[in-house]
Each structure stands twice: as C-alpha cells, then as structure tokens.
N, C-alpha and C positions, 0 to 999 in steps of 0.2 A: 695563372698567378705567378708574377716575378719575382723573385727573395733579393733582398737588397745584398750589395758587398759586406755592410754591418755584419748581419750574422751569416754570410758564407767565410768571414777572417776568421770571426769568432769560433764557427766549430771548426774549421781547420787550424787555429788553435789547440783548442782539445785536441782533437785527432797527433797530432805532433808531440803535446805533453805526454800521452799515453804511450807513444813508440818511442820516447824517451828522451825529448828534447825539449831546450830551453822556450819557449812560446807564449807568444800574447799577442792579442788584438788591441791595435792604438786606434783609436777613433781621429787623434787628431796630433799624428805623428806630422814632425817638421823637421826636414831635413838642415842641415849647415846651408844648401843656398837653396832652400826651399820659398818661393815666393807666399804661398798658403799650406793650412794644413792639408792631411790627406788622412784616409782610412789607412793604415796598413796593417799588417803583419809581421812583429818582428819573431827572429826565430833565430838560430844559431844552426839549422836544419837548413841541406845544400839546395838548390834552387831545385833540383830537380823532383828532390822528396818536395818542396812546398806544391808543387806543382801536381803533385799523385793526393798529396794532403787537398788541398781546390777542388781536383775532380773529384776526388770521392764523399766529399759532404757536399757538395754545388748539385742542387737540378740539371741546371745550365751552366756549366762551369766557363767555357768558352768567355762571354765578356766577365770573369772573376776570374781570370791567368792573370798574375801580376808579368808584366812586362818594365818596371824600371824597378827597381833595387839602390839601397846605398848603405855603406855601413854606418853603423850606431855605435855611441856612448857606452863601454861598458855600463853597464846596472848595478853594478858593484865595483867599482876603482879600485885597483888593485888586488885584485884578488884573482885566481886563477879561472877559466873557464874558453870556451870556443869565443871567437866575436861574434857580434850580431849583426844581422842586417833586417833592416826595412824593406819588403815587400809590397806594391802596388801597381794599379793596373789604372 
C-alpha cells in the first residue's frame, strides 16, 4: 500500500511543529509563477531538517523528497519571524 504526498506533508508537518518550527501542509500552494497548484510544505525549517522531517514519517520517503522550493508570503506582514518557504517534489 502507497501513502499519498497529502498525508506524508501533513505529518511531516507535525513532526516540524513539535521540534519547534513554523509548519503547514498546503494542499494547494501556488507559487508567484506557478502555472497550477501543488501539495506542498510550507515551513520556515532549513531544507535539510524538512528532508529528516519526509524520511521519518514517509514509508517510502524517496518519491516524498521535495526537490523544488520557493519562498512565501509572510503569514503575517510585518511582523517579525524566519521566511517561509514552499516545499514540493
């Protein structure tokens, strides 16, 4: 049985919130020249932890490694905080 990208973002998600970072799953994140939406992962957590966050809640994490990124919109305009970026594979 396969587990979709849905809930492999979504609990690495969670996983990310708990270690103490900014995190959500967009079901239907669109980039500034994004042509369609996409699943991603937004997180303000470095590519690398998103990447330990993937494998460790993924069966199969391998096709769930985001490979493009972009940054995001703060969530809150002006207000202080890390930037975010979108995650997707």
């Amino acid at each position: 049985m396969s587990e979709d990208r849905a809930t492999v973002y979504a609990n690495a998600a969670g996983l990310l919130l708990r270690l103490g970072y900014a995190a959500r799953f967009d079901p239907a994140w669109v980039g500034a020249n994004g042509p369609r939406p996409v699943a991603a992962l937004v997180t303000d957590a470095p590519p690398v932890v998103v990447g330990y966050a993937v494998a460790m809640v993924a069966e199969d994490p391998e096709p769930h490694l985001p490979d493009h990124s972009a940054k995001t919109r703060r969530a809150n305009p002006g207000k202080a905080g890390d930037p975010q970026f979108a995650f997707w594979a």
